[in-house]
N, C-alpha and C positions, 0 to 999 in steps of 0.2 A: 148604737152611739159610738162614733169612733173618739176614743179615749182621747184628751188632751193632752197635748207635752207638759203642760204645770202636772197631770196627777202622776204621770210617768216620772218624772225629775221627783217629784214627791219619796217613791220609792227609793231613789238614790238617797234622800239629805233626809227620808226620817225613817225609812226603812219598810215604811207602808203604807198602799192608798185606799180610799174605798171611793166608788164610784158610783152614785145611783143612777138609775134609769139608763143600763148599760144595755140589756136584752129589750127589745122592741118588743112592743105589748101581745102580738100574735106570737112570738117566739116563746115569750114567756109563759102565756096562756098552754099552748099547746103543750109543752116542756112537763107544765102541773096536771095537768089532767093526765098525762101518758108515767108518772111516778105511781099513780093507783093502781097500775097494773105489774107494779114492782113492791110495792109496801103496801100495807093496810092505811085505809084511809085516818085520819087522826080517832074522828067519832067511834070506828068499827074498833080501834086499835081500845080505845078508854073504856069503850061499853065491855071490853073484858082482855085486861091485860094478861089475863092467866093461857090464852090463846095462841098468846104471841111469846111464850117463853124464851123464842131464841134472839132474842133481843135484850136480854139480860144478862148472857153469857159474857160478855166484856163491854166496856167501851168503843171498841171497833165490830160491836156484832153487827150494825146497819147501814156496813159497807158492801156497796155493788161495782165488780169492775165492767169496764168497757166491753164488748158494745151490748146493747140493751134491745129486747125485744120490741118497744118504743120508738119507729124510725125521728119521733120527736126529742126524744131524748139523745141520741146520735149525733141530733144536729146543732147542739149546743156548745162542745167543744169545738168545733171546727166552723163558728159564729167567724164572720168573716173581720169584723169589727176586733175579734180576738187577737186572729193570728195579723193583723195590722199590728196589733200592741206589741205581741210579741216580737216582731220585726222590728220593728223602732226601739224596743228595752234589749232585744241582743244583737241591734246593729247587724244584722244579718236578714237573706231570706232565705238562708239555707238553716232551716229550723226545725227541732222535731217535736213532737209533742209526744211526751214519754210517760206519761201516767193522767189517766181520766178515773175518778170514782164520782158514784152517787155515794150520800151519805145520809141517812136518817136517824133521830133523834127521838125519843118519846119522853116525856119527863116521869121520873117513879122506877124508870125503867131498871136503871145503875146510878151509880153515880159519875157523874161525865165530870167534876173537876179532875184536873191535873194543876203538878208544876210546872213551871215555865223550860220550854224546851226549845230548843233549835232545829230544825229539819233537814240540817245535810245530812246527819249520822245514816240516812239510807236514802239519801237522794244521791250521794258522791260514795267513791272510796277513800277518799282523801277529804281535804275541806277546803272551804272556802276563800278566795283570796280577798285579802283585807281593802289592797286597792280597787276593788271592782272589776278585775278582770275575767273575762270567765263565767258569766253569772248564769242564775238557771231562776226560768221568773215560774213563782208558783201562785196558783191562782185559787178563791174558795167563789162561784157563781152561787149568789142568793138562789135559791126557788120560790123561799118561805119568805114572808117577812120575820126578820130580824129583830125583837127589842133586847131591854137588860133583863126579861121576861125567859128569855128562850136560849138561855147557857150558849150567848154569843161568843164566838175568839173574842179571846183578849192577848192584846200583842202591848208591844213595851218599846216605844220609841228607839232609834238605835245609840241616840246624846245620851240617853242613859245606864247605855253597857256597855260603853268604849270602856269601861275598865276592866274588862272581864276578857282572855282572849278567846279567840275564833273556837280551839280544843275546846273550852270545858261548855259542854254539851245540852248540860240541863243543871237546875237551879234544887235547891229543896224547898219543900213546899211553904207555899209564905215567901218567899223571897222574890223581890219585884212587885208584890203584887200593890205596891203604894204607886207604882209607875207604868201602871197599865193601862189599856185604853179598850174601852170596850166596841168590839166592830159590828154596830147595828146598822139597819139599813132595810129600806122595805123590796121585796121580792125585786127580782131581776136587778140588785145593785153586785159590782165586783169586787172583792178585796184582793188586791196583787201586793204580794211581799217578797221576799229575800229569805233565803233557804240559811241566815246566819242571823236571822231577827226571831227574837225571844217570845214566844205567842203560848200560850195554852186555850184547847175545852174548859168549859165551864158550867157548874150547877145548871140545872135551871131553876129560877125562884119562884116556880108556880103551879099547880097541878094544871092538868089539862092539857099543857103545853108541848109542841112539837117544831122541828124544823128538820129543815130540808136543804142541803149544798149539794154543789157538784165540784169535786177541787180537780183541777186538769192543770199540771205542768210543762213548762216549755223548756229548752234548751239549745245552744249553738250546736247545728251538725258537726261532728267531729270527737266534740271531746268525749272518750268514749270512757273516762272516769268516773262520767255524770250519767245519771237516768234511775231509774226504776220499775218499769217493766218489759218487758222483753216482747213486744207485738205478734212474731212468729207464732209463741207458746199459747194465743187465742185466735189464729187464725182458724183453727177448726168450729170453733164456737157458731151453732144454730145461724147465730145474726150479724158474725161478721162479713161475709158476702154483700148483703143486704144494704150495710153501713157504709162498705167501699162503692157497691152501686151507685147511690145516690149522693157521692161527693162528686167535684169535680176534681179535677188532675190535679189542680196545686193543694186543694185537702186533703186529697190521698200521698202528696208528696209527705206531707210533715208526720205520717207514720212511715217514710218509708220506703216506700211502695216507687220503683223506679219512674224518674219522671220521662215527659218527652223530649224525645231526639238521645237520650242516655245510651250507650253503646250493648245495654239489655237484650234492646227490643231488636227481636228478627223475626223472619217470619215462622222459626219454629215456637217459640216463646209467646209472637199472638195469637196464632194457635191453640196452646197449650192452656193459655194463661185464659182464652175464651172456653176452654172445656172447664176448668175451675169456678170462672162468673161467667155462668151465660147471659145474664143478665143487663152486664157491665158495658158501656161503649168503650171501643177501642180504639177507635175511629182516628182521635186524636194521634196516637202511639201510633196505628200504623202508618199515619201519614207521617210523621218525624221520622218512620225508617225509610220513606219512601225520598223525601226530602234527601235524606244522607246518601242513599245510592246514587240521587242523581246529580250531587257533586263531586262523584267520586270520575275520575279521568277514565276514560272511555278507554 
């Protein structure tokens, strides 16, 4: 579903949108069934939480980074429909996509409330500019459905912390929470917000209960005071080959990854760069070097 200009403008005048029915129903399907081979299914998970102790050690224990053994899971970040949005919210197509997680959830597990928090404190080294410029769009993809059942984000319009400035970073607990909004939505909906909008985790209010995101952020290429992880430092990883195989050039662009006609590619580097993914077509790339020779004056 490619996003609308009202829920993108949304983002700007209230700080955050949610979108249902944003992943197409095979996307999605596939996306849920390929998480069982990364988590314990909910039933396996409840039929004996004592199993799964390491899901108790924090609130961030049932985080997975990119890329995933899963080629369905892969292909969710770089949903083409995504990086459209993204293009249109940073006004660019020179974009990168700087951080993908899986995230799961069990209820009983810990306890997942927090305070209200801002997200640039390790998205930037600096912060954010008040005028909008600059901006880094961070996204939370449904898997699960979403109720006020299943310790949904809750985010805080932005009309109601203009009085607070950009610095102070997080709230104490209780504070805000008259002016929250809870972001439900049933599987495959998006929530895109602003790395200076006031959101926390929350309880879940029910036993049994589990959910499922994928938060993948984007960014203007360039500004290199923004991002949060470093792509290099998991190119050894089992299945990142695998994941760059089966994009095409411009998804492999927004991690990165030199595009075509770029002054890279030669023919030692196609080469090279085919003994690392033999897998991978190059075809594109070497035809861009080829293009560029044969304008070069004889």
């Amino acid at each position: 579903m490619r996003i609308p200009d009202t829920k993108l403008a949304e983002v700007w005048d209230r700080g955050f949108t949610v979108v249902e029915g944003f992943l197409d129903a095979d996307t999605l399907s596939a996306a849920q069934d390929a998480l069982w081979e990364v988590y314990p299914r909910p039933d396996a998970y409840f039929a004996d939480p004592a199993a799964y102790e390491k899901f108790t050690r924090s609130q961030f224990a049932g985080l997975r980074l990119f890329p995933y053994a899963p080629p369905a899971l892969n292909r969710v970040p770089v949903y083409p429909d995504l990086l459209d949005a993204a293009e249109r919210f940073l006004q660019t197509r020179e974009i990168d996509c700087y951080k993908i997680e899986l995230w799961a959830k069990y209820a009983g597990a810990i306890d997942y409330d927090q305070a209200h928090h801002r997200d640039y404190g390790n998205h930037t080294i600096v912060a954010p500019r008040a005028d909008g410029l600059m901006p880094q769009m961070t996204c939370f993809i449904l898997l699960s459905d979403v109720t006020e059942l299943d310790g949904p984000t809750k985010a805080v319009p932005i009309d109601k912390t203009r009085h607070l400035p950009i610095g102070v970073q997080r709230t104490e607990m209780g504070e805000l929470f008259d002016d929250e909004v809870a972001v439900t939505g049933p599987a495959g909906s998006i929530l895109i917000y602003k790395t200076d909008v006031f959101h926390r985790g929350s309880n879940f209010k029910a036993p049994g209960r589990s959910r499922f995101v994928m938060p993948v952020d984007f960014k203007a290429r360039g500004w290199r005071w923004q991002g949060k992880l470093a792509w290099p430092n998991y190119a050894n990883s089992p299945h990142w080959a695998e994941a760059m195989t089966m994009m095409t050039p411009r998804q492999r662009d927004v991690f990165g990854w030199p595009p075509i006609g770029d002054p890279y590619w030669n023919a030692q580097t196609l080469s090279d760069v085919a003994m690392r993914y033999p897998a991978l077509d190059l075809s594109p790339y070497a035809a861009g070097v080829a293009a560029a020779l044969a304008e070069q004056p004889a």
